[in-house]
C-alpha positions in Angstrom: 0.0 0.0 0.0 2.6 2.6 0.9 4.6 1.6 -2.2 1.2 2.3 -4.5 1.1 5.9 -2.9 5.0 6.7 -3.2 4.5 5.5 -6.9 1.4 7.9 -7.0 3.0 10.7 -5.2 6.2 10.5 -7.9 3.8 10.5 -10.9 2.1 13.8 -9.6 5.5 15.4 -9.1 7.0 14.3 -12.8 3.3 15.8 -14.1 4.2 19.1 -12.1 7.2 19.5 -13.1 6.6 19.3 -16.7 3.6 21.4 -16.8 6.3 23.8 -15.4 9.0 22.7 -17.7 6.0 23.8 -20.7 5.2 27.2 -19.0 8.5 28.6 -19.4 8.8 28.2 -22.7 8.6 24.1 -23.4 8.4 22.8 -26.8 5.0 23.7 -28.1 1.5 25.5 -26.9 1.5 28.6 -24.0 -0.1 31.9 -25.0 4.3 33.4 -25.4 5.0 30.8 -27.9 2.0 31.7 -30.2 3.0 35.8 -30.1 4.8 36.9 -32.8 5.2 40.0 -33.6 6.6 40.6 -37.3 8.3 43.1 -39.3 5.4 44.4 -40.8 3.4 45.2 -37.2 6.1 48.1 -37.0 7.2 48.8 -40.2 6.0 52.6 -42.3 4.5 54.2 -39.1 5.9 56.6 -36.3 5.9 55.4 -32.9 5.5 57.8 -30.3 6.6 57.4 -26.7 6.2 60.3 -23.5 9.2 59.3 -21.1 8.6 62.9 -19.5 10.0 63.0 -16.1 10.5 66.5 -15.1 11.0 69.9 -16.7 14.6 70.0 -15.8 16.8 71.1 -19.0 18.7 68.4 -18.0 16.4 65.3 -18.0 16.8 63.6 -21.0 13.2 62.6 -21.5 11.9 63.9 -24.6 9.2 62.3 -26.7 10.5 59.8 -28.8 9.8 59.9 -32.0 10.6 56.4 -34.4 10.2 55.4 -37.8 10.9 51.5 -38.7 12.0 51.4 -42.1 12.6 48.5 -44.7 16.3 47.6 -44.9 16.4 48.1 -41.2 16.9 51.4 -41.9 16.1 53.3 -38.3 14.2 57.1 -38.5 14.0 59.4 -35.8 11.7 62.4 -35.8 12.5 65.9 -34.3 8.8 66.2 -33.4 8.7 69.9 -33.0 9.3 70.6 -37.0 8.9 67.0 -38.3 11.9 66.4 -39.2 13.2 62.7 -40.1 16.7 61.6 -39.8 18.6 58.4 -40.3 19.9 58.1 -36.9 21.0 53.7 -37.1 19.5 50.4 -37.9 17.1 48.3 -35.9 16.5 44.5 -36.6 13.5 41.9 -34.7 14.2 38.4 -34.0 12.2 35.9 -31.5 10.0 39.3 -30.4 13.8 40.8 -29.5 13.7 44.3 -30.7 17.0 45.8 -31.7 17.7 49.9 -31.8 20.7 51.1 -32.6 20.2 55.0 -32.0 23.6 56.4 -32.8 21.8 60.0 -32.1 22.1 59.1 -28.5 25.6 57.6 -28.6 27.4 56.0 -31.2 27.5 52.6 -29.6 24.3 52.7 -27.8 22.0 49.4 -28.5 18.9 49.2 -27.0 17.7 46.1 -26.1 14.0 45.1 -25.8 11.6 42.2 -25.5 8.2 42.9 -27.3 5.1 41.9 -24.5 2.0 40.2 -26.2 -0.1 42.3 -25.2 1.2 44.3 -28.1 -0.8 45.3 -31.1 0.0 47.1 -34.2 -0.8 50.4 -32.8 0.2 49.4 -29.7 3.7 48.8 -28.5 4.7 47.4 -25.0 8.7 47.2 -24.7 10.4 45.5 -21.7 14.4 45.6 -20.7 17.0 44.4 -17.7 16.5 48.8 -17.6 12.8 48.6 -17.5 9.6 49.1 -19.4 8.8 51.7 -22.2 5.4 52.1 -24.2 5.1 53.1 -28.0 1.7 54.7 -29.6 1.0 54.8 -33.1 -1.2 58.1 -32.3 -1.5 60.5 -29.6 -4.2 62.7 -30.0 -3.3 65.4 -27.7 0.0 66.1 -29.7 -1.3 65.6 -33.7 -1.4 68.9 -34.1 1.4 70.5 -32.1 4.7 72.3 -33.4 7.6 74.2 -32.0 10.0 76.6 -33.6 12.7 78.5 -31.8 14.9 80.9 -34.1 17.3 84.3 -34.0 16.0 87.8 -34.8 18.1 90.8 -35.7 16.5 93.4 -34.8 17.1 96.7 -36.5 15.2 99.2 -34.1 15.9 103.1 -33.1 17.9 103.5 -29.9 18.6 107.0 -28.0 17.4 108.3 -31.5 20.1 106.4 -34.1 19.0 103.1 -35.1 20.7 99.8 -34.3 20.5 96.2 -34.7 21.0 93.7 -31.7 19.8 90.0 -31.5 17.5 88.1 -29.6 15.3 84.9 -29.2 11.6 84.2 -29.9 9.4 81.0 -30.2 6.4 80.1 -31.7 4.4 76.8 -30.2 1.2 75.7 -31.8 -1.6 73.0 -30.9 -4.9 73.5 -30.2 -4.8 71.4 -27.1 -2.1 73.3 -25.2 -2.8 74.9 -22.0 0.9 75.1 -21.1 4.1 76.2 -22.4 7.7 76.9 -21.2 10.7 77.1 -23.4 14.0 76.0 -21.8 16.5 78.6 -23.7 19.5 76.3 -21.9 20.2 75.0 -18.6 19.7 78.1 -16.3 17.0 80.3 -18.7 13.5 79.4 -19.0 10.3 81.6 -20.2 6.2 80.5 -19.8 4.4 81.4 -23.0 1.5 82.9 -23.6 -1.4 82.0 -25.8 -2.3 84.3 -28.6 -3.9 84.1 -32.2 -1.9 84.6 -35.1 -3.1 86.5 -38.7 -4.5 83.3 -39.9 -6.6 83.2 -36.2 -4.7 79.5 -35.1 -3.8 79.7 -31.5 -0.2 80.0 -30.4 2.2 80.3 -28.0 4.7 83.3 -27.7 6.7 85.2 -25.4 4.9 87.2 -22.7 5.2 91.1 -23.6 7.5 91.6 -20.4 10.0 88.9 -21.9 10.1 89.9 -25.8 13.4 92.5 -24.9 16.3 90.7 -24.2 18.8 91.4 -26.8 22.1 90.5 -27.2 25.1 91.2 -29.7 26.9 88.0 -30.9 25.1 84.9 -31.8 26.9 81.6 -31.2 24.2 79.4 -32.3 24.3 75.8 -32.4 22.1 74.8 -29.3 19.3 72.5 -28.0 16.3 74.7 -27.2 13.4 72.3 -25.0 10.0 73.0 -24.3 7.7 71.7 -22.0 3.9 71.6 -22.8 0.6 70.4 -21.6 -1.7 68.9 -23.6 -5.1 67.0 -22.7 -3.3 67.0 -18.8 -0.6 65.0 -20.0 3.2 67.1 -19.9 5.6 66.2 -22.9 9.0 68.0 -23.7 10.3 69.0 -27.1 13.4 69.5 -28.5 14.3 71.9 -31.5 17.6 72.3 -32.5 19.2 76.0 -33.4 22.1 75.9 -36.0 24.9 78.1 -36.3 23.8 80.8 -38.9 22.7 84.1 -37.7 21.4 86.8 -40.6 22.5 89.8 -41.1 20.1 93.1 -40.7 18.0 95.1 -42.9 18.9 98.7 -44.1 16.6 101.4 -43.3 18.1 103.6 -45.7 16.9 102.3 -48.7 13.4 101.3 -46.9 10.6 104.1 -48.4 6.6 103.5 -48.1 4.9 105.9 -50.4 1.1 105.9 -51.7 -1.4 108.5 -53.4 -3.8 109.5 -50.6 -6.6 107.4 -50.1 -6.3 105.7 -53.1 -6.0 102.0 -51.8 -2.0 102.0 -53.5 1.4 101.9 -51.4 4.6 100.9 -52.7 7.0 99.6 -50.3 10.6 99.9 -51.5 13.9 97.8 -49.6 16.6 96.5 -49.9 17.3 92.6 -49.6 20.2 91.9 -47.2 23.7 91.0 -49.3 23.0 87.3 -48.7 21.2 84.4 -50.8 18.5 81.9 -49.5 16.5 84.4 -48.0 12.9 85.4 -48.0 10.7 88.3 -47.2 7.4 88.8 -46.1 5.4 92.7 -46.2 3.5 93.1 -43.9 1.1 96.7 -43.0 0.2 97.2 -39.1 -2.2 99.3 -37.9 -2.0 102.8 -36.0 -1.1 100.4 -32.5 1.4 98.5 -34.5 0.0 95.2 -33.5 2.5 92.9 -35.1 0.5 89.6 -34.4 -2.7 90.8 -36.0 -1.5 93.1 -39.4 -3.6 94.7 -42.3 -2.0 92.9 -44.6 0.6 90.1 -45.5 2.4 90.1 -48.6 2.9 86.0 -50.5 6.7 85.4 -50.3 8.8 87.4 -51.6 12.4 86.0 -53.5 15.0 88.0 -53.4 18.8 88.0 -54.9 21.6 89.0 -52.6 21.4 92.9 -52.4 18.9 93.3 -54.6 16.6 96.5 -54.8 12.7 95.4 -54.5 9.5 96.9 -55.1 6.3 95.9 -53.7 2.9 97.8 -55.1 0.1 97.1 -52.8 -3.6 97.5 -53.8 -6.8 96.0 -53.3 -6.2 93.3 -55.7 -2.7 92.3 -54.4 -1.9 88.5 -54.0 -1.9 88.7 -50.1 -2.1 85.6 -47.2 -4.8 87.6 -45.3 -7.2 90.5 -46.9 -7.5 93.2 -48.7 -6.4 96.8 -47.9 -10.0 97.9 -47.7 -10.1 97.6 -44.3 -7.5 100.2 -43.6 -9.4 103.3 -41.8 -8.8 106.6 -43.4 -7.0 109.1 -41.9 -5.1 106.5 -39.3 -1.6 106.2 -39.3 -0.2 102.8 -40.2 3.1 101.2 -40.1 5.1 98.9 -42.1 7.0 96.0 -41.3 9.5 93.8 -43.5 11.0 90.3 -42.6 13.3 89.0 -44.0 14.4 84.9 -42.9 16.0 81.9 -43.9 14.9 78.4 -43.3 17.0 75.7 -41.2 19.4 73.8 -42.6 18.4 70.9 -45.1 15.3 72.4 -45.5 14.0 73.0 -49.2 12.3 76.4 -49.7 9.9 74.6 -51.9 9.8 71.3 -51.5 9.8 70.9 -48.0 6.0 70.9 -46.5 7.3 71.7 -43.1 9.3 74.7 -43.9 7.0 77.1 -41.9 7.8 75.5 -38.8 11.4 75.2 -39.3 12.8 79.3 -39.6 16.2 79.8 -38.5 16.6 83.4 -38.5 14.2 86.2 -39.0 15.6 89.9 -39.8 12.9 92.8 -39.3 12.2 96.3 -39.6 9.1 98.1 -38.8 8.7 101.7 -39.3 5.7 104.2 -39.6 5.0 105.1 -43.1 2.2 107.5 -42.8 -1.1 108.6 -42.7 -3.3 106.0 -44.7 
């Protein structure tokens, strides 16, 4: 009898132990043996993941923005202009995801084991570092940009005019309730929400904050910002080359029109230096620059080149017409000139808008309208 419940006792444990031997990963069955996922569950789609810890300049935590490409080619996005680059490869084997982001170092390999609770929108990543979570989509965000560039300013100082540089931003999304830019590691600025001529909301500088000039321009920097949007708190990065722009010469800059005939010319001179385009733009008698009159199409110019602009009611313009203009008001002009960042086509390039560099301006009164 005891011999018949050894022998039982011994069968049950040989069962046990290869029901165990067949949950970790036995020969055949188990939910983890049937997951796959396959090259073409990530392939031609950005994934998008918030690692946001703080708003500290330092914290490297901003969204992460990937592209899986065929050839294991690896993308990453600069979310804040859309910008792809070929930053490594990345490879799948066994549900072992691969990165190889040389943008972060160029050894670094990042290595990740795909959960099955993992869809094709839906990417759940786990490491001997921890966990991370990919979206295909995240609402909140579609629709936000951020743009940090240069101005040279040519404005009048103790009565003789003078060009100095300083910084300005421009943050869009229709879900933002928050906005700081992070200039570097000890200068940060909260933004403040404001429609632009085309009535979008966005975020700029506070009117307190819009004069702090500077002479030289070293370029070349990582400008951050931190935003809210639908609650959640994501930081963007937007990188600032090295090329400044040189200023605009109010000496050949003339406004001239017959009275109250709906005409004005606007004559200036573009800066001595290619690539760069110029916008005209006609303010009203409280030379509110976020809300002009009018706004020229972009104007081409050659290096030094003397330009005319006639402005009437008919006028190829990105806003209205000159109609509106009130009669006997004073209104002032104002001419920008800017160049794009680098590697972006003038043209060709459908996020060029949200990608300026440098900005040169000049606004001036021209007159009773």
């Amino acid at each position: 009898m005891k011999y018949s419940i050894y022998k039982k006792l011994s069968f049950a444990l040989a069962l046990l132990g290869a029901f165990s031997l067949f949950s970790c990963g036995g020969s055949s069955g188990g939910d983890e043996e049937e997951f796959e996922f396959k090259p073409s569950d990530l392939t031609n789609k950005y994934w998008y993941a918030n690692p946001f810890l703080s708003g500290d300049y330092k914290r490297d935590d901003a969204l992460i923005v990937y592209r899986f490409e065929g050839g294991n080619v690896l993308k990453k996005q600069e979310f804040s202009g859309r910008r792809d680059e070929v930053v490594g490869e990345w490879s799948l084997i066994d549900n072992q995801l691969i990165i190889e982001d040389e943008s972060i170092d160029p050894n670094n390999r990042q290595e990740w084991f795909i959960q099955s609770n993992s869809k094709s929108n839906y990417l759940k990543l786990n490491s001997s570092n921890g966990s991370r979570e990919f979206y295909t989509d995240i609402d909140a965000i579609n629709d936000i940009t951020a743009d940090a560039y240069v101005v040279n300013e040519l404005r009048l100082v103790n009565g003789s005019y003078e060009s100095d540089y300083k910084m300005e931003y421009a943050v869009y999304g229709d879900q933002l309730s928050q906005v700081k830019v992070l200039s570097d590691e000890s200068t940060s600025f909260d933004l403040d929400a404001f429609a632009d001529f085309r009535g979008e909301k966005v975020y700029y500088l506070k009117e307190s904050d819009r004069d702090h000039y500077f002479e030289n321009f070293t370029g070349n920097q990582t400008v951050k910002f931190v935003v809210k949007a639908d609650g959640e708190n994501y930081k963007l990065e937007d990188q600032l080359y090295t090329s400044g722009i040189k200023a605009l010469d109010n000496f050949s800059t003339t406004a001239t029109h017959a009275s109250q005939s709906g005409t004005v010319s606007i004559n200036w001179k573009a800066i001595d230096e290619d690539n760069i385009y110029y916008y005209i733009e006609i303010l009203d008698k409280n030379k509110n620059e976020y809300l002009p009159k009018f706004r020229s199409t972009r104007q081409t110019a050659s290096a030094g080149e003397e330009k005319e602009i006639v402005i009437n009611a008919s006028t190829a313009n990105e806003l209205q017409t000159l109609s509106e203009l009130e009669v006997g008001e004073d209104y002032y002009v104002k001419i920008s000139g800017f160049k794009y960042e680098d590697d972006i086509h003038p043209d060709n390039s459908s996020n060029k808008e949200i990608n300026i560099q440098a900005v040169t301006r000049y606004v001036f009164k021209a007159g009773v309208w």
